[in-house]
C-alpha positions in Angstrom: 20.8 31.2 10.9 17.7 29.6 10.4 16.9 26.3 11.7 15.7 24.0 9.0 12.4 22.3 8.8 11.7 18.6 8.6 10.0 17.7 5.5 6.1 16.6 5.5 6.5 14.3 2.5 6.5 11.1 1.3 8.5 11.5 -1.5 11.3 9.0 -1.0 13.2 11.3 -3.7 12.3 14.4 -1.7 13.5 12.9 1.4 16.8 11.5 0.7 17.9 15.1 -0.8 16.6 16.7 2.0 18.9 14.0 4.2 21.9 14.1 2.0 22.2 18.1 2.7 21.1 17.6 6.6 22.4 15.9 9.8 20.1 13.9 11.7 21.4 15.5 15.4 20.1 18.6 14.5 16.7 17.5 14.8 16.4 15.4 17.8 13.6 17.8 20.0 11.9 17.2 16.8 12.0 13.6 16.7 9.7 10.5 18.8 10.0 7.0 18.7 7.4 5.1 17.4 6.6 1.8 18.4 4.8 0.2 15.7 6.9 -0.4 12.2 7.0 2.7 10.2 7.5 0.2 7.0 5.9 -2.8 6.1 7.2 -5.3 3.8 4.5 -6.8 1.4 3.8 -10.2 -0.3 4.2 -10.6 -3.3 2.5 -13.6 -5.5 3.3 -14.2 -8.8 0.1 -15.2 -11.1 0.9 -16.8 -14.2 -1.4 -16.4 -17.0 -2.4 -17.4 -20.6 -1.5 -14.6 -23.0 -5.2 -13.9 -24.1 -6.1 -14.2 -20.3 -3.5 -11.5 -19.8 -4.7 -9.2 -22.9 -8.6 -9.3 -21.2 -6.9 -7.9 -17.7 -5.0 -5.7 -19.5 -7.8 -3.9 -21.4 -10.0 -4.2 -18.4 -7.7 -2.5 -16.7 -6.9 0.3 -18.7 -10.7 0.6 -19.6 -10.9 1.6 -15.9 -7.2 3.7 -15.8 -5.6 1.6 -13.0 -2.6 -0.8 -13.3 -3.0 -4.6 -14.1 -1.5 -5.0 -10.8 -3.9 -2.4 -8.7 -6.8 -4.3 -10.6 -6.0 -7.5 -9.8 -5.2 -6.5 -6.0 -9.4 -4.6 -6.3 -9.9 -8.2 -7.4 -9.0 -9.9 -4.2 -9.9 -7.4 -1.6 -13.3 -7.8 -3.2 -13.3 -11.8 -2.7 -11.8 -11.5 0.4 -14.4 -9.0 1.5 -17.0 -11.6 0.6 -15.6 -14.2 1.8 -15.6 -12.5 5.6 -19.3 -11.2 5.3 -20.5 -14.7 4.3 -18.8 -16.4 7.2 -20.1 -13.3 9.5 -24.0 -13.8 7.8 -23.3 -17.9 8.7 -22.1 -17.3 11.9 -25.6 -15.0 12.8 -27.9 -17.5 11.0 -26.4 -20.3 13.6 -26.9 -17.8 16.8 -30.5 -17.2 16.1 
């Protein structure tokens, strides 16, 4: 008989079938241990907003075909990224 393959997916939907019909012992040559964490838990920060303010990220959002959420998260990477590159530009200005 065959030996089965481990997936290469990340199809949480794809990988519990596979493990439902599979035994994890039958893989161990295949497997390493890895030191870092495979998953990270996120943050997660509730914004309130006015209904018209809520409206104007909606349609901004759809206007460029991402999620309210994935804009919003664009939103603060941006200022973050800002933020960072003017405290690295200050910190050069006081070296010179």
């Amino acid at each position: 008989m065959k030996k089965p393959k481990l997936p290469k997916t990340d199809s949480i939907q794809e990988l519990a079938q596979f493990w439902d019909t599979h035994d994890l012992t039958d893989f161990e040559g295949e497997l390493e241990e890895v030191a870092e964490p495979v998953f990270v838990r996120r943050s997660a920060i509730q914004v309130h907003l006015e209904s018209p303010e809520a409206e104007a990220v909606q349609k901004m959002a759809q206007a460029q075909g991402v999620s309210r959420e994935e804009l919003i998260h664009a939103w603060v990477l941006e200022k973050l990224a800002r933020r960072n590159n003017a405290r690295r530009n200050s910190a050069r200005r006081a070296n010179r």
